[in-house]
C-alpha angles and dihedrals in degrees: 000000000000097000087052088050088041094052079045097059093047091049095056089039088053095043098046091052096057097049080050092045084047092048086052101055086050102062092037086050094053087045112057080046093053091050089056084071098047092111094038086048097057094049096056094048078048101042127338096196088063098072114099125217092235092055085055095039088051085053093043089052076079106071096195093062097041097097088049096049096045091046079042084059102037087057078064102030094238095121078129085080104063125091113273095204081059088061096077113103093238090070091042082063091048086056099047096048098044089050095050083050099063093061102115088230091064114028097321085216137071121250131274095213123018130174153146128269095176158306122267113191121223131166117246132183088348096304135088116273139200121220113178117207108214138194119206138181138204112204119217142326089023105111092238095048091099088060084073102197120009122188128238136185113211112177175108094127118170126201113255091015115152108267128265084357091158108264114184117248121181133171134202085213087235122155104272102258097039086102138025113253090239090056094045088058092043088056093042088053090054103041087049100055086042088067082047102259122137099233 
């Protein structure tokens, strides 16, 4: 009976220190991408008016830091700034999945190279979605750069959804072409309900 209470105990112990090693990706994470819009940051508390659409449009260029820098902008009501070609829900996905890739725990880099295969419809929570099926790159010496390109799911988006509201976005780091697009969604769905998301 010991040894089952004993195997118990590791198991909640192991458990327990991956969801606080998670967590601490996460704010570390946040916070190297915070700290990219430091400057950014101090002209709008100075002046908001200042700020230049080209010095916005040079941080957007970087779709993991895209959601940071237009909530970064709405706090100032300066959303006018960012770029408008950046609004489409396509590069919403390249933000959210670049994002989910810099945790240490995935790449703990952005890409290199990020873009869109294609759009598969579901429906979620009674409406139309979007899930975008990516592909994305790391060029050497990261350790994932001889995979070449690697495919990602990042949904549900919703037209007329409010932008860079945070959408989950996940990837098994398979070869693009191992898997339809339409299989890779369905498993991203599931996989996704199964964590307890409604997706």
């Amino acid at each position: 009976m010991q040894w089952i209470v004993g195997i118990f105990t590791f198991v909640v112990v192991v458990v327990g220190l991956l969801y606080v090693n998670v967590f601490i990706g996460l704010y570390r994470r946040d916070r190297a991408l915070r700290h990219m819009l430091d400057e950014l940051n101090e002209k709008l508390r100075a002046s908001a008016a200042s700020v230049t659409p080209e010095s916005v449009a040079r941080l957007a260029r970087l779709p993991e830091l895209r959601r940071f820098l237009y909530d970064a902008l709405k706090k100032y009501n300066r959303t006018d700034l960012f770029p408008a070609d950046l609004l489409a829900l396509d590069e919403q996905a390249c933000c959210d999945l670049a994002y989910w890739l810099c945790h240490p725990n995935e790449l703990a880099a952005s890409p290199d190279a990020i873009e869109v295969l294609t759009t598969v419809l579901r429906n979620s929570e009674g409406r139309s979605a979007h899930y975008f099926v990516l592909r994305f790159k790391k060029d050497p010496p990261h350790w994932s750069a001889a995979r070449g390109w690697t495919v990602g799911v990042a949904g549900p988006y919703f037209e007329g959804h409010a932008p860079y509201s945070k959408v989950r976005a996940f990837s098994r780091f398979e070869s693009q072409g191992k898997m339809s697009s339409d299989a890779l969604v369905d498993w991203y769905r599931m996989t996704m309900e199964a964590r307890g998301d409604s997706q």
